[in-house]
N, C-alpha and C positions, 0 to 999 in steps of 0.2 A: 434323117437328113443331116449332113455333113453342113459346115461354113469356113471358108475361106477368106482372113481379110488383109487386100490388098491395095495400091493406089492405082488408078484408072490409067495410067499410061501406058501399062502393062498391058489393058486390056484386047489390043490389035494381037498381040505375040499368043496371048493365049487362045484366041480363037483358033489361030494360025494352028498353033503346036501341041496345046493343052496346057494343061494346070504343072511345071515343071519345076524340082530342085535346084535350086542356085547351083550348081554343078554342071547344070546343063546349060540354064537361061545366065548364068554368068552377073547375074542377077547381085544389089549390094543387100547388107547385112543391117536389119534394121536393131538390130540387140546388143550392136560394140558396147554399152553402157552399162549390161549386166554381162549375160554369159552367151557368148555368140551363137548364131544357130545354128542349128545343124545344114550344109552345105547339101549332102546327099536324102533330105526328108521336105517333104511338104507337111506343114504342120494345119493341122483343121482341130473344130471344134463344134461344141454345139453349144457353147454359151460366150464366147467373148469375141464372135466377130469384129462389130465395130471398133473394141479395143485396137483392135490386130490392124486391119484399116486404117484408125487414127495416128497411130506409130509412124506407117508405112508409108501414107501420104501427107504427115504435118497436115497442115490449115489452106492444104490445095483440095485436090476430089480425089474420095476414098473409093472403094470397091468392094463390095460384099458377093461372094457367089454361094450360090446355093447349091448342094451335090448330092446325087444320089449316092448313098453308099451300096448299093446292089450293084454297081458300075465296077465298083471297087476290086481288086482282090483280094482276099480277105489275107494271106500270107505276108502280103508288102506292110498293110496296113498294122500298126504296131504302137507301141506305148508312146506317151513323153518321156524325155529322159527328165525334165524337170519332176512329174508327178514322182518317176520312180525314187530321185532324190528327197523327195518332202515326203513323201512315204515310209522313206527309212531313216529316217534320223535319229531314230532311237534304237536302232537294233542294227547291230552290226555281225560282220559273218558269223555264223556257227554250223553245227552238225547238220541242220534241217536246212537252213539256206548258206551254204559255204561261199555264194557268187554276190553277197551284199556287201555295196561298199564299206570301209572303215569309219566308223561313227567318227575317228580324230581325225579327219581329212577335212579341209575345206568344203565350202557350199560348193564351187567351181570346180575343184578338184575332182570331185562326186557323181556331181553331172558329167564331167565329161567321162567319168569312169562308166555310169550309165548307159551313155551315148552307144560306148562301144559294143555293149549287148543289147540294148533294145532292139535293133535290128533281127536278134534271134530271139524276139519273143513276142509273137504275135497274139498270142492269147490273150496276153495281158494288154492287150489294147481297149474290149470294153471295159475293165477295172479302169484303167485309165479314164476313159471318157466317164464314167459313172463318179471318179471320187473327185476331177478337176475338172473336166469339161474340154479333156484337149488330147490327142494324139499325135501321130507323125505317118505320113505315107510314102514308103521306100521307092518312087517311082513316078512315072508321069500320068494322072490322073489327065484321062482324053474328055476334050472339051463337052463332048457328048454325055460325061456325066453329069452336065451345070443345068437345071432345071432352071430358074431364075437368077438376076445378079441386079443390084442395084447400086446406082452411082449418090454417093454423096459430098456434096461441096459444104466445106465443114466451112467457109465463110457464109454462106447465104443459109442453112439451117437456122432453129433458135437456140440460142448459146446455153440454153437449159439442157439439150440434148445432144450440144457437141460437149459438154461438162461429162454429164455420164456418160459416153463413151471412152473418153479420156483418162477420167478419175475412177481408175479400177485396178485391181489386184489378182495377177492370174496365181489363184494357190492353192491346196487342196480346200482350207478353211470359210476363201472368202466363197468357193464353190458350195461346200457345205451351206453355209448361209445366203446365198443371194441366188442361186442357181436360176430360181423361178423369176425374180426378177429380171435378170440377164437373157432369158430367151424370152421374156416377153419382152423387152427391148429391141431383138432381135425382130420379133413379129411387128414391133411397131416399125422398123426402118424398109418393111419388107411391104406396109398397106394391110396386114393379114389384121385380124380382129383381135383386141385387147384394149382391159379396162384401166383406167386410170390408177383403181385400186392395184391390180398385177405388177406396175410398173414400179408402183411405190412402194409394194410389196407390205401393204399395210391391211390387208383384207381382213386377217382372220385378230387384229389388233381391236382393229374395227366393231366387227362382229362381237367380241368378248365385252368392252366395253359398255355395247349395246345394251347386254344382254345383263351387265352388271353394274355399270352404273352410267346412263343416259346423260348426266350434267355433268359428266369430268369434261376438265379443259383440254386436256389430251384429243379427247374425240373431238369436238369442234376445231381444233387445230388439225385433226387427218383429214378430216372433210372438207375442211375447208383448202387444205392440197391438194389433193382429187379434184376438186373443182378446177385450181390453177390450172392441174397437168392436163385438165382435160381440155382444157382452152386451147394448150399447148400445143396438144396431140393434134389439133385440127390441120396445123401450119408446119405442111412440108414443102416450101420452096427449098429448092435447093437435095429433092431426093427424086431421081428418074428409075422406078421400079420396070425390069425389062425382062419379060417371061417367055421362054423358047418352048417350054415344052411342060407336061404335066406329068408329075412322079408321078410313077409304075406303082407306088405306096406310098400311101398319106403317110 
């Protein structure tokens, strides 16, 4: 499963016409502030929905849709140009890869050089999604791919969970380290089952301590988090989970 996040106004047009590129839907640019996005891609992921949401619709009502990727075709479906940039930042063209950007170019400069090929490289889109958690879809993904989609009003949520949404980092590295946490996020905004422990992404911190020393203050400070979040977890005003249809694949 794919995600998509968006602000809830959108949401009549996309029923209407499907998941579409700013090129078509005419649609504004939520990234003027770092590196613009791509006009001709739909960008999904499988770990920063909410992020992408919270952008999109400020501290009004966000929109997560959920996609099957067997909907997809798989040719359209293609890398990020950002992964390809943080990818290469250390290795610039040569004999094996003559088509990577110049290490002395700017971050902006890179990406956009990216941009211009990604489009012709579709293979490299699970690399993509395995080392950041995000790709781009050359095309209009039809509403009939959206398995579930849930609405959140980032005012009435609890501000613990409109925080992490917010306060996150799409990069290959923070992917490296927080992946698990990030879609358990994702499952918690969705009702799916997950533990307090996943979110905090403190399990196996947990578990070690346990098993090596029972009185460190560290453990009673994880647990006693887990507890908080699990309070937390209970209290979703402010999320209307809305399910059309059940993936063809879990």
């Amino acid at each position: 499963m794919l995600y998509h996040g968006t602000t809830v106004t959108v949401l009549p047009m996309l029923q209407r016409v499907g998941i579409a590129p700013r090129a078509v839907t005419k649609g504004k640019d939520n990234w003027k502030h770092t590196v613009t996005s791509n006009r001709n891609a739909v960008y999904l992921t499988t770990a920063y929905p909410w992020h992408f949401a919270a952008h999109a619709s400020k501290d009004q009502v966000g929109l997560i849709l959920e996609i099957e990727r067997a909907y997809l075709l798989p040719w359209l479906l293609c890398p990020d140009e950002d992964w390809m940039e943080q990818a290469s930042r250390e290795v610039g063209p040569n004999d094996k890869n003559p088509n990577l950007a110049p290490i002395d170019k700017s971050m902006k400069e890179r990406t956009m050089y990216y941009r211009r090929i990604a489009r012709h490289n579709p293979k490299l889109a699970d690399k993509s999604l395995e080392m950041m958690g995000t790709c781009a879809y050359y095309g209009t993904i039809p509403w009939d791919a959206v398995t579930r989609y849930v609405t959140i009003d980032w005012r009435t949520i609890h501000p613990s969970m409109h925080l992490r949404a917010v306060d996150s980092m799409v990069s290959i590295l923070n992917h490296q380290i927080l992946s698990q946490r990030h879609q358990a996020l994702t499952r918690w905004f969705f009702g799916d089952p997950v533990t307090p422990q996943e979110l905090n992404g403190n399990d196996d911190f947990i578990r070690q301590l346990q098993e090596e020393d029972p009185g460190h203050k560290n453990l009673q400070l994880m647990l006693k988090q887990n507890e908080a979040t699990a309070t937390i977890m209970q209290l979703r005003d402010g999320l209307n989970v809305v399910t059309l249809r059940t993936a063809a694949v879990a």
